[in-house]
C-alpha positions in Angstrom: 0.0 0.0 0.0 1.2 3.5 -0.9 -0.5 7.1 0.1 -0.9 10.5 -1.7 -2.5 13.5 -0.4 -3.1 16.9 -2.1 -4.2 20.1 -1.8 -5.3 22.9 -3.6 -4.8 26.7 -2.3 -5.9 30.1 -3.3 -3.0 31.8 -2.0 0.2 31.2 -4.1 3.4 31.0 -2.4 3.1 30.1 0.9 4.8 27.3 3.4 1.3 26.5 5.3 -0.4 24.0 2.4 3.3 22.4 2.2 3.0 22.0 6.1 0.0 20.9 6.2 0.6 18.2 2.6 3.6 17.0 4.9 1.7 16.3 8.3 -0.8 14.7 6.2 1.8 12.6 4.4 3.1 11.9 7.9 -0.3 10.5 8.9 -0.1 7.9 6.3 3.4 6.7 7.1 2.1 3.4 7.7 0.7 2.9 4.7 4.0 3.5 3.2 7.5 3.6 5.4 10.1 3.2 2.7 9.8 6.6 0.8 8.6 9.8 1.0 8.5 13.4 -1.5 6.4 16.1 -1.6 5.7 18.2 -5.2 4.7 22.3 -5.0 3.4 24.3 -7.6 1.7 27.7 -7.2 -1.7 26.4 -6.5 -1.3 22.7 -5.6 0.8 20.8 -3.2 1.5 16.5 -3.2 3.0 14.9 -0.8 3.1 10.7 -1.0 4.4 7.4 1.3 5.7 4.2 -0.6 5.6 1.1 0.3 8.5 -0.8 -1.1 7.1 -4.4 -2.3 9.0 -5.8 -6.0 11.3 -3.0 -6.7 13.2 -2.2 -2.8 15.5 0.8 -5.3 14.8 4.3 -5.4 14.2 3.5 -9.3 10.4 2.9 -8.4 9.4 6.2 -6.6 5.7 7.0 -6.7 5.6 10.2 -8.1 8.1 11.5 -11.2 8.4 15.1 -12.1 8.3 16.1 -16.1 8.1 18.9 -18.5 5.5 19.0 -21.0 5.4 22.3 -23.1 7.8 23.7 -20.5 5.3 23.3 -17.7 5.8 21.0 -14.8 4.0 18.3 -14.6 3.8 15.5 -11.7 2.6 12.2 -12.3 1.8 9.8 -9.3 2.0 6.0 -10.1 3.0 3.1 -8.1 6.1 2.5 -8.7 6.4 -1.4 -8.2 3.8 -2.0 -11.1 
């Protein structure tokens, strides 16, 4: 078992939704004890636990940052699939 959480905020550029994405992360640490990250854009904040079950290397994280059209994009998968 793995865990994501998100949030969406009005206000742009500030540490509380990234505190509060973490705390909530931390909340679900035992659905996921091997790994950890946390993504920020302006609006939106994900934070996610993994659970290492196939692939134990840091090759199979859960969430994977990309660039599409020069934007930032985060995708959230399970990374043992």
């Amino acid at each position: 078992m793995c865990g994501i959480v998100g949030i969406v905020s009005p206000a742009p550029d500030t540490s509380e939704p990234e505190t509060i994405a973490a705390r909530m992360a931390e909340v679900l640490k035992h659905r996921g004890p091997d790994a950890q990250g946390l993504s920020r854009s302006a609006h939106v904040v994900l934070a996610h636990r993994r659970l290492a079950v196939v692939d134990l290397t840091d090759a199979a994280t859960s969430a994977v940052m990309v660039k599409l059209n020069e934007q930032a994009r985060v995708i959230g998968c399970p990374g043992d699939s």
